[in-house]
C-alpha positions in Angstrom: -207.8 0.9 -12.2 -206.3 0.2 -15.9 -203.6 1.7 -18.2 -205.2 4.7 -20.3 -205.0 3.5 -24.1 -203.3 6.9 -24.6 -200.2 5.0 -23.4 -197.9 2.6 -25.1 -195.6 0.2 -22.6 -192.8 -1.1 -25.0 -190.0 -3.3 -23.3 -186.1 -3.4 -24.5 -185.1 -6.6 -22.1 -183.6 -4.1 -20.0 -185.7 -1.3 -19.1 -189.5 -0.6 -19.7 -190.5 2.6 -21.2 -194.2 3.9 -21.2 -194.8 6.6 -24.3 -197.5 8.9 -24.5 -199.3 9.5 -27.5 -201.0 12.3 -29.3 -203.9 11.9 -27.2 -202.8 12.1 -23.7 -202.1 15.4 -21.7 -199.0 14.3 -20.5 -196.1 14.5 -23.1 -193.1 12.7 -22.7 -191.4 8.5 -22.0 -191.5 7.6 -18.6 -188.9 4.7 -18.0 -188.2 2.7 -15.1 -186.7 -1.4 -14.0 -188.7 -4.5 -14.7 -191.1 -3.9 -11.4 -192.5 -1.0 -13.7 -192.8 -3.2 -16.4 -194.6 -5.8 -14.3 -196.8 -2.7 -12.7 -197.5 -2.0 -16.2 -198.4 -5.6 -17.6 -201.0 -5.7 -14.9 -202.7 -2.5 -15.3 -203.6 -3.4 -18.9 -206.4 -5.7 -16.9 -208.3 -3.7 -14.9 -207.0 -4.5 -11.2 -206.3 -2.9 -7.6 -203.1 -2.0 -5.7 -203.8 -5.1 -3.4 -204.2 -7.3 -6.0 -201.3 -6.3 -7.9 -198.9 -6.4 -4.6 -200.5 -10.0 -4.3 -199.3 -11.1 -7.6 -196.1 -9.3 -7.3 -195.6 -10.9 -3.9 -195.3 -14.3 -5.7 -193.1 -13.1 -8.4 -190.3 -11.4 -6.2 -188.4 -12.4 -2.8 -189.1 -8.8 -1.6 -190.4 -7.5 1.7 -194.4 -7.2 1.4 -193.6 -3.4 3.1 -191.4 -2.9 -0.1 -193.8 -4.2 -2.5 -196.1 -2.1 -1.2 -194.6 1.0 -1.1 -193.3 0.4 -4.5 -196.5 -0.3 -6.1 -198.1 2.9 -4.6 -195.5 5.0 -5.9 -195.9 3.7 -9.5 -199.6 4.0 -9.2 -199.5 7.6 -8.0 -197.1 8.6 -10.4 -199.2 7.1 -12.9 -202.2 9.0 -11.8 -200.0 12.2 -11.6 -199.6 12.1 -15.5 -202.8 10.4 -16.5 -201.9 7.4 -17.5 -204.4 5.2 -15.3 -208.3 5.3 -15.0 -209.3 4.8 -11.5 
């Protein structure tokens, strides 16, 4: 799966913010932590759920369960607006 290029991540230092563009079907900001914005780095490479809790597992001191369950949630939010292929 990869990030649409219908979507624009931008980063303030504090939270990450995806914006939609004229061309997606979903119209609006999403906005979320730095996990998002880590979620989001990743997905501009195409890449799978498992790999990105692997890489994610070596970035934070988190629970794998928690990594996990956080990266599915992202991901099927994602797919809920169309913001990822795959």
């Amino acid at each position: 799966m990869k990030l649409r290029k219908d979507f624009i991540v931008h980063d303030t230092g504090k939270e990450t913010m995806l914006v939609a563009t004229g061309k997606a079907k979903f119209s609006g900001i999403v906005k979320g932590n730095k996990m998002l914005g880590n979620v989001l780095e990743l997905l501009k490479n195409d890449t799978t759920e498992a790999q990105m809790v692997k890489t994610l597992r070596e970035q934070y001191d988190a629970p794998q369960g928690k990594i996990e369950a956080d990266v599915h949630r992202v991901v099927t939010e994602l797919k809920k607006i169309g913001a990822i292929d795959g």
